[in-house]
C-alpha positions in Angstrom: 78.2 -19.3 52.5 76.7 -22.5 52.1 78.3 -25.0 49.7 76.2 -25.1 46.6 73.7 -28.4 46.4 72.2 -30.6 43.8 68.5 -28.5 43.5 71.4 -25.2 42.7 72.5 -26.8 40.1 68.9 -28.0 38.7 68.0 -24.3 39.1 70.8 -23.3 37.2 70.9 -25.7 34.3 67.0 -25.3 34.5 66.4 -28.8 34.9 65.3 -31.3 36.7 67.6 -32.9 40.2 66.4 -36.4 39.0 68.2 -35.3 35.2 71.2 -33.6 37.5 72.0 -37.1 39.3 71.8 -39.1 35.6 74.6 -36.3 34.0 76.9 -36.9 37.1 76.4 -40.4 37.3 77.7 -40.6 33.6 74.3 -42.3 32.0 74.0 -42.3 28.3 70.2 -41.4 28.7 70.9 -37.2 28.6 70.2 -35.7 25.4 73.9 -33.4 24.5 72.7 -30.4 25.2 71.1 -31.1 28.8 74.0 -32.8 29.7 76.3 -29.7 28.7 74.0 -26.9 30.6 74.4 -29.5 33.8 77.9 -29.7 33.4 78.0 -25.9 33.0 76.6 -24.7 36.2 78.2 -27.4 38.1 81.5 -25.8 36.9 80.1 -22.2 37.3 78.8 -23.1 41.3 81.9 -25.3 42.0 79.7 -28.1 42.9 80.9 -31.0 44.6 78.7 -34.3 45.3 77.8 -35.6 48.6 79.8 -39.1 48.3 78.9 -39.8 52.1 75.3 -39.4 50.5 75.5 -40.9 47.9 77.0 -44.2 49.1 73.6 -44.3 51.6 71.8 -44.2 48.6 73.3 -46.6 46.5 74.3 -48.9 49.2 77.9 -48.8 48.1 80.8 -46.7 48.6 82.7 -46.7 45.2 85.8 -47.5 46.6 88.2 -50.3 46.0 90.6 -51.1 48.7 94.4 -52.1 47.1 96.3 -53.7 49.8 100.0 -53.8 48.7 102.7 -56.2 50.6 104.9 -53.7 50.5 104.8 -49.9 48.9 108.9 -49.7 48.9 108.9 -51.5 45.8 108.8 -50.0 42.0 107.4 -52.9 40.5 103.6 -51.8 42.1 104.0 -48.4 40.1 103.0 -49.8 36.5 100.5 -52.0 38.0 98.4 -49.8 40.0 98.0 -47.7 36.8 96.8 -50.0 34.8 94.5 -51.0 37.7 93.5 -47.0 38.1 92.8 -46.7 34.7 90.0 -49.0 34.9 88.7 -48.2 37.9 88.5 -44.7 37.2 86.9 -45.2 34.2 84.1 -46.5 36.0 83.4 -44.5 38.2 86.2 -46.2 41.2 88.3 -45.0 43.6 91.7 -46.2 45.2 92.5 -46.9 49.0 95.9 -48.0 49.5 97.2 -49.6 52.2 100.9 -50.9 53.0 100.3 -54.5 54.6 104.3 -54.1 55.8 103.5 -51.1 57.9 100.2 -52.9 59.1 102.2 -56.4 60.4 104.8 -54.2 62.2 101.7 -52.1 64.0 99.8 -55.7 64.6 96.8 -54.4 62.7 95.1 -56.6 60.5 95.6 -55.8 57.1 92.5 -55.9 55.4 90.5 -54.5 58.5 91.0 -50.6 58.0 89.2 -51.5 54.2 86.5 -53.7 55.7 85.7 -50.5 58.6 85.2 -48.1 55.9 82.9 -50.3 53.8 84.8 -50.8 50.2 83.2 -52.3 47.6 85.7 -54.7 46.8 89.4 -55.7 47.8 92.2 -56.0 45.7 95.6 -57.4 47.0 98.8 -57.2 45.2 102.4 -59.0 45.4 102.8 -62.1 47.9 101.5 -61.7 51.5 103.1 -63.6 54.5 99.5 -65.0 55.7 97.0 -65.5 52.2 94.6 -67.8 53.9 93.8 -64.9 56.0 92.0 -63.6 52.8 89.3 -66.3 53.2 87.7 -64.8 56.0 87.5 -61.1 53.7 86.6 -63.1 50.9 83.0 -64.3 52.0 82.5 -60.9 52.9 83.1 -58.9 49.5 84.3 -59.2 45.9 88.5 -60.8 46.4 91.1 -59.9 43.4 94.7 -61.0 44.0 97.0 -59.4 41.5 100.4 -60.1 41.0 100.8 -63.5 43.6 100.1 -67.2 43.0 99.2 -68.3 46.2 97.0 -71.0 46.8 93.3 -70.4 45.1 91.0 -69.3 47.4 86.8 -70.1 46.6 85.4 -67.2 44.6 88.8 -65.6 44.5 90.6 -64.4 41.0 94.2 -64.4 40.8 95.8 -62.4 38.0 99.7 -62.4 37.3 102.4 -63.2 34.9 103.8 -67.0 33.7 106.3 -67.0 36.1 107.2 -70.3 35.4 108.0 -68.7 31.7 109.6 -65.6 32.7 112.4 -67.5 34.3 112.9 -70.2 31.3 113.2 -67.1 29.3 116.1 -66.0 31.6 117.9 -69.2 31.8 118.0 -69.9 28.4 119.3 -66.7 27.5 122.3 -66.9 29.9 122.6 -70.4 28.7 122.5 -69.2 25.3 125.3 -66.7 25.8 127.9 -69.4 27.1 126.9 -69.4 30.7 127.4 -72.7 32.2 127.9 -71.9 36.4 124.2 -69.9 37.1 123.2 -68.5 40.3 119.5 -68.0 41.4 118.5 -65.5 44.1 115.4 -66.7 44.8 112.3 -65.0 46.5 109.7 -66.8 49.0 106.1 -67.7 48.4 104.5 -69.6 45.5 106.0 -67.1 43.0 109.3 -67.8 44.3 109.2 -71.3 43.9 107.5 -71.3 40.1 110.3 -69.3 39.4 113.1 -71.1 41.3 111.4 -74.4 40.2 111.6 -73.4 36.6 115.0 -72.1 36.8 116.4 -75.7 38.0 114.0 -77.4 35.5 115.6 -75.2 32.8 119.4 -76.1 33.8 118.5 -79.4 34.3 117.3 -80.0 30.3 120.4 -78.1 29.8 122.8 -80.9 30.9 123.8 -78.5 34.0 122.2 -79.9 36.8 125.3 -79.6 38.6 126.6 -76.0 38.4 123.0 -75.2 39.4 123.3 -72.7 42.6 120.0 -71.5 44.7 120.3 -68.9 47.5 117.1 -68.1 49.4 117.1 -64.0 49.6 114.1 -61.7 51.1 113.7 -59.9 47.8 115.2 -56.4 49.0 118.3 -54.6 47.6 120.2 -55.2 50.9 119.0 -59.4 50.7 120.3 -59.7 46.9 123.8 -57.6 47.7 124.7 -59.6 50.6 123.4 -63.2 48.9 125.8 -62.0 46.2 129.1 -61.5 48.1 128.4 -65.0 49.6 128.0 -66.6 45.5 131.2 -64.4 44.5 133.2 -65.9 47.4 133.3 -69.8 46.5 136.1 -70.6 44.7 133.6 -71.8 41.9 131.8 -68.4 41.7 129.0 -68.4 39.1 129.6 -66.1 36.2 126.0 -65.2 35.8 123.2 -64.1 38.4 119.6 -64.6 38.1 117.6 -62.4 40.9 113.9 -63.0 41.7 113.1 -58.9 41.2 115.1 -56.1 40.3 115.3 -54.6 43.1 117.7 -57.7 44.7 119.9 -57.1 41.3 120.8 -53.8 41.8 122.1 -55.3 45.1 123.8 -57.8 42.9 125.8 -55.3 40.8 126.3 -53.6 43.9 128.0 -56.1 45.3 129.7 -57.1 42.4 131.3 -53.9 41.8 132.6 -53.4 45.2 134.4 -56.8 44.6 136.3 -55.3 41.9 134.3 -57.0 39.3 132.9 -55.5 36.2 129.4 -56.6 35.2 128.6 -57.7 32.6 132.0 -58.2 32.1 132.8 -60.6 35.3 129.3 -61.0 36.0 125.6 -61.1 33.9 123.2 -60.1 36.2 119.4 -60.3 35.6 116.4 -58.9 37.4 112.7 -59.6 37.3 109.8 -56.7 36.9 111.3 -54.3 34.0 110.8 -51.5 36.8 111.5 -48.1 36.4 114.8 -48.6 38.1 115.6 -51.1 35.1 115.2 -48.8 33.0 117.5 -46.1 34.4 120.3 -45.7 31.5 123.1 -45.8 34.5 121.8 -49.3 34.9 120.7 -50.4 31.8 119.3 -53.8 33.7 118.0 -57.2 31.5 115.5 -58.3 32.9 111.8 -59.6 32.3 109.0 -57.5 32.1 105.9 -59.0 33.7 103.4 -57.2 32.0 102.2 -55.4 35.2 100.2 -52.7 33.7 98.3 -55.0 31.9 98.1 -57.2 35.1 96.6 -54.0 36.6 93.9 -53.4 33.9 93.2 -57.4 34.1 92.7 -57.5 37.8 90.5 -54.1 37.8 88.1 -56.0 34.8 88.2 -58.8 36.9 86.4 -57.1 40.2 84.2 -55.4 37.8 82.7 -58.5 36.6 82.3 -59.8 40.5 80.6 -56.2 41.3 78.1 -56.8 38.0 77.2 -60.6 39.5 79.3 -62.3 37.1 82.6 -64.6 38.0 81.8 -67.8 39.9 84.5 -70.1 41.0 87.9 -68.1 41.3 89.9 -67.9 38.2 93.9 -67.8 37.4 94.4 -65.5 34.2 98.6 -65.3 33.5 99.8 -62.5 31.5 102.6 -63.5 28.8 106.5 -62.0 30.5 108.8 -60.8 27.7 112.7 -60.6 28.4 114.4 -57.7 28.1 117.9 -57.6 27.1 119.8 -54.5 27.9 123.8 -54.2 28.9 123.4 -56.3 32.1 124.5 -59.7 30.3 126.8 -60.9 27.6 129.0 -64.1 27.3 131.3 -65.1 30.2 134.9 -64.5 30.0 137.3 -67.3 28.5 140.7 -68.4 29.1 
């Protein structure tokens, strides 16, 4: 049997296909009752629309690409639903792509999205290359959630106050007694707000010299072995700032396998509030970046581009809030 088409459905709601396309295309211009009987017999036929179609018609394809630096990490999970949400509610739909699994096949990561015709790109967390987004960017509507690269002409960047997030750390490791602080740092412009910020914070602390920075690539595996290295000088700090939360649990990891009790011997704190923070086995303090409301920001932002409005690129920072949990307390004396 033939699937069902658009004139069924007029035939069975007993009106017109022109009234059939304003009910699916969610217009406010149906009287109730219309609306219902169109709803009806699409339900009752099982009708599905024609969104290869429809995007000839409308000259668009309702479909955002999200290109993600890399999908291992839980942080993306709170952000992507705020950025759904939105989305959705418009009418939107989601093409993910893992920009890790695209540099290790030598594609370029933004193609596959610019070969099926998105509307619009949105790119989330740090990417090795940004300035390759220039090129995309004259091309269709550029959102980069999450990052702080460089601004790019016409592109919006939506993220936390790093630069806050990690004052809000120091000074609360500070303010528990903490005087030796270690900082795992990440790479990219996010890194260095945060690592900047960090040594800013010691510094107007008076403890410019038990300041310790060790570069880490942000994974569990980077943050456990960056952490047996910190734990092995004979001035070992007594408290551990990572840049996420993933590279803490790699520092209690590796704290525990030294014997060490955390928070005990050892405050850790992560960055994110992920999922995995709030695991009551791990209990993690940490700051939470206000990623789903990063999401929903980044998604309003590319609707304004699609409705003409925007101009010059834009940096909108969500406010971080630290969470304290059963990762830190004061270091031990005598």
């Amino acid at each position: 049997m033939r699937p069902p088409t658009i004139r069924d459905v007029a035939d069975r709601a007993g009106v017109s296909k022109s009234l059939v396309s304003l009910v699916l295309r969610g217009s406010d211009q149906v009287r109730p009752e219309k609306r219902e009987a169109v709803l009806r017999a699409v339900r009752e036929l099982g009708y599905r629309p024609n969104a290869a179609a429809r995007s000839l018609s409308e000259q668009r394809t309702r479909t955002v690409g999200v290109l993600l630096n890399d999908l291992r990490n839980p942080w993306f999970v709170d952000l992507l639903d705020g950025l759904n949400s939105l989305l959705h509610d418009n009418g939107l739909r989601m093409l993910l792509a893992d920009a890790r699994l695209n540099r290790r096949t030598g594609q370029d990561p933004a193609g596959p999205f610019l070969d099926l015709g998105v509307d619009g790109l949105i790119v989330v967390g740090t990417l090795p290359d940004p300035d390759a987004l220039g090129a995309v960017a004259e091309r269709l509507p550029v959102v980069v959630a999450g990052a702080r690269e460089p601004g790019l002409p016409g592109v919006d960047v939506v993220a936390n106050d790093d630069e806050r997030g990690a004052r809000l750390v120091t000074e609360h490791l500070i303010g528990l007694g903490h005087r030796r602080v270690a900082h795992i740092a990440g790479y990219g412009a996010v890194g260095e707000l945060r690592r900047r910020s960090f040594e800013a914070t010691m510094r107007a602390h008076g403890l410019a010299e038990e300041t310790v920075v060790e570069a880490s690539d942000m994974t569990e595996e980077g943050g456990y072995r960056t952490t047996v290295r910190l734990l092995s000088r004979p001035d070992r700090p007594t408290a551990v700032f990572a840049f996420n939360d993933i590279a803490a649990i790699g520092a209690v990891s590796a704290a525990e396998e030294l014997g060490l009790s955390v928070p005990r011997d050892l405050s850790v704190v992560g960055y994110d509030n992920t999922s995995i923070a709030r695991l009551r086995h791990v209990w993690l303090t940490t700051v939470d970046n206000a990623s789903h409301e990063v999401g929903r920001r980044a998604a309003r932002c590319l609707l304004d581009r699609f409705e003409g409005r925007g101009g010059a690129g834009r940096t909108d920072l969500a406010t971080p809030v630290l969470e304290i949990r059963g990762t830190t307390s004061g270091p031990l004396t005598g």
